[in-house]
N, C-alpha and C positions, 0 to 999 in steps of 0.2 A: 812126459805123460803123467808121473806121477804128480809133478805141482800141479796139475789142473785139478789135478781129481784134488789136492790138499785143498787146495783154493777153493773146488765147488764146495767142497764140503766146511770151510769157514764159512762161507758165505749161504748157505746154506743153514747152521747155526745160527748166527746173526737171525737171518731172516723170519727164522721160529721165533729167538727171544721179543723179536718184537712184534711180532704175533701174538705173545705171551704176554706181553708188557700190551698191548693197545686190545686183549681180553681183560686185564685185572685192570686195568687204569678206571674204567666205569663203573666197579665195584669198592677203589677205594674214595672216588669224587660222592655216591651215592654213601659212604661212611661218615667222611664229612659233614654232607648236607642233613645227616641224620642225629649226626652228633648236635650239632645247630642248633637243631628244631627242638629237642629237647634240655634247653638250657636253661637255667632260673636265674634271679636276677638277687642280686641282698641288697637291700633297703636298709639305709639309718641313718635317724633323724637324731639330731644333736643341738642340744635347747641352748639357750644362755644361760646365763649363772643365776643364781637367787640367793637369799639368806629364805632359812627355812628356823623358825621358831618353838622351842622345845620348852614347854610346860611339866613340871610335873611338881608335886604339896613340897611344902618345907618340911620335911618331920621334923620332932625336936629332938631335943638332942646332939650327941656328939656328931649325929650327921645334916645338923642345920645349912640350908646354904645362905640364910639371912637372920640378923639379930629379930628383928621383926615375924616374931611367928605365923602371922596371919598373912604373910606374902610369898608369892609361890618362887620357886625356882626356874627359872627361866633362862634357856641356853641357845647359842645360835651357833650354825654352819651353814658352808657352802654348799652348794648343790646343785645340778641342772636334770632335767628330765630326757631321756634318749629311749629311743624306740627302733627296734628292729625285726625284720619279718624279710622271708623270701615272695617271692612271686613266680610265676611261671612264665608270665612275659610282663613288657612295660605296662608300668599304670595306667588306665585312663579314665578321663573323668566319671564320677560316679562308683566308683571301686569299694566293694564293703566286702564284709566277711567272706563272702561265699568265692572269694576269688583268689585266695589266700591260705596256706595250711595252717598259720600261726603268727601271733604277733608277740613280743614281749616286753614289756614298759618295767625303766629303772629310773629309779632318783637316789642315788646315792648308795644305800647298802639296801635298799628296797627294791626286792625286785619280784616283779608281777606278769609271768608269762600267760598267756591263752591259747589255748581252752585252761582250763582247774587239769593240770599232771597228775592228782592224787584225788581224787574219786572216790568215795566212800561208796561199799560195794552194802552195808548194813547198816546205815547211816541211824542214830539215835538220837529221840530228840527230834527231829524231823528237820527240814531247809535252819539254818541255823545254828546248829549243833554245832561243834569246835570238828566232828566228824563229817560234818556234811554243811560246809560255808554257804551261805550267799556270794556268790562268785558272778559277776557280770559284767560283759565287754565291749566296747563300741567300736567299731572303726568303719568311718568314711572316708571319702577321697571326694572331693566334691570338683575340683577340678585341677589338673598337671598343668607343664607348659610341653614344649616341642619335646623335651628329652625324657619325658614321664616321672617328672620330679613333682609332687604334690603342691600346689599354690595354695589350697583353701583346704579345710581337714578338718577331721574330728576325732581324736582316739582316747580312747578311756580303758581303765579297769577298778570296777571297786569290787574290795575282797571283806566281809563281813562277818561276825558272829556272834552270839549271846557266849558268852562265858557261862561257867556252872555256878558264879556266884551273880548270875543274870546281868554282870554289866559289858558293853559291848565292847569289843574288841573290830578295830578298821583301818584299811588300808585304802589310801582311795592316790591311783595316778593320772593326768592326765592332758596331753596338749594339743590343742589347735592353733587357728589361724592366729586368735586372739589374746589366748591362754596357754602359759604353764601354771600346772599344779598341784600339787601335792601336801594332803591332811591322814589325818588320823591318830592310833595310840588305842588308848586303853583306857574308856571311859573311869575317869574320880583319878588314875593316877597317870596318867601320860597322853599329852593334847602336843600336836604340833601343826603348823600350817606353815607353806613356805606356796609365793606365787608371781608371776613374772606378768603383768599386763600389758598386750599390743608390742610386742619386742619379740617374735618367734625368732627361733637358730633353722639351722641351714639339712636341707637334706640332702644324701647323696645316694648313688648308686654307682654296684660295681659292676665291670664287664659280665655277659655270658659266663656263667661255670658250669659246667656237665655236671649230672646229675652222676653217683655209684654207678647205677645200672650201666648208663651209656660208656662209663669208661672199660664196663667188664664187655658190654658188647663190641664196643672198639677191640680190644685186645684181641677176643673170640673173631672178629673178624682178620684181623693181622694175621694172626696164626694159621687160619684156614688159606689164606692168601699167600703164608711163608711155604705153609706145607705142600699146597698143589704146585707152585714154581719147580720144586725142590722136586717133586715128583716127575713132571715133566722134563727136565733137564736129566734125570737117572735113565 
């Protein structure tokens, strides 16, 4: 008499836990599917190589770089232009600013994120000022293929200002379908241009990654899910 009763009452347990198990199973598939939905995507484009060309005067002197004083200094390296940005979901064609938090363009040791990070809150001097840049950004997407990778594009950043001795200071990056490129310097003592025609590099993109938020509300949800089991079993 008493194993029936031990037995009803294994069997009995069992029959709750999965009671308990087939109430939480729809709140942790509906975690899941929410994890999912908010996931972002990283974008980066990776140019070919270039030689990019560096101007700046011969002073005289012990720091000449040529016997000839009237010819400029002129230095070359390597370089390519790469560009990275998240998304909220895949690309598709026609994709411009508004779909996007931020993009960031480098070429080398130059590097140009968007929007302007540093905002001049009293800007002097007015648009131009070395406190308040001309700063301007482009990004198109004109058209992906099946996996939301970019076929035809357009992204830019040029970063500008008058110096205090009024000559300009720039920064300009830039690649498309057609074009890498990259110029600028310091007007009278530093010109460079480096550029890559009809030869773009390759884009990629990574899996799904959850955003911060989603992985605190994952957790927040585990926990509410470890602790009512936990309960019900006391």
């Amino acid at each position: 008499m008493k194993k029936s009763r031990v037995i009803f009452a294994q069997n009995t347990l069992s029959h709750k836990k999965l009671i308990h198990a087939a109430l939480l199973l729809p709140a942790i598939i509906l975690t899941i599917f929410t994890t999912s939905a908010q996931a972002t995507y990283q974008y980066t484009y990776t140019g070919n190589i270039f030689t990019t060309s560096s101007t700046t005067p011969n002073w005289p002197g012990e720091g000449a770089c040529n016997p000839d004083p009237t010819a400029p200094c002129i230095t070359t390296r390597e370089e390519y232009v790469s560009v990275k940005f998240t998304s909220p979901s895949l690309l598709t064609s026609g994709a411009s600013l508004s779909d996007i938090p931020a993009f960031t363009l480098t070429a080398s040791d130059r590097i140009l994120p968007y929007p302007y990070p540093y905002p001049s809150q009293d800007p002097v001097g007015g648009p131009g000022d070395p406190a308040h840049p001309n700063y301007g950004g482009v990004f198109d997407i004109f058209a992906v293929d099946a996996n939301g990778l970019p076929t035809d594009w357009n992204i830019s950043i040029d970063y500008n200002y008058r110096a205090p001795t009024a000559r300009l200071w720039q920064s300009f990056i830039k690649t498309s379908t057609t074009q890498d490129i990259t110029y600028g310097g310091y007007e009278g003592f530093l010109d460079y241009l480096g550029q890559l025609d009809n030869n773009p590099g390759t884009w990629s993109v990574t899996t799904a990654v959850p955003e911060p938020e989603t992985y605190a509300m994952l957790l927040v949800g585990l926990g509410l899910i470890g602790f009512t089991a936990r309960k019900r079993n006391s």
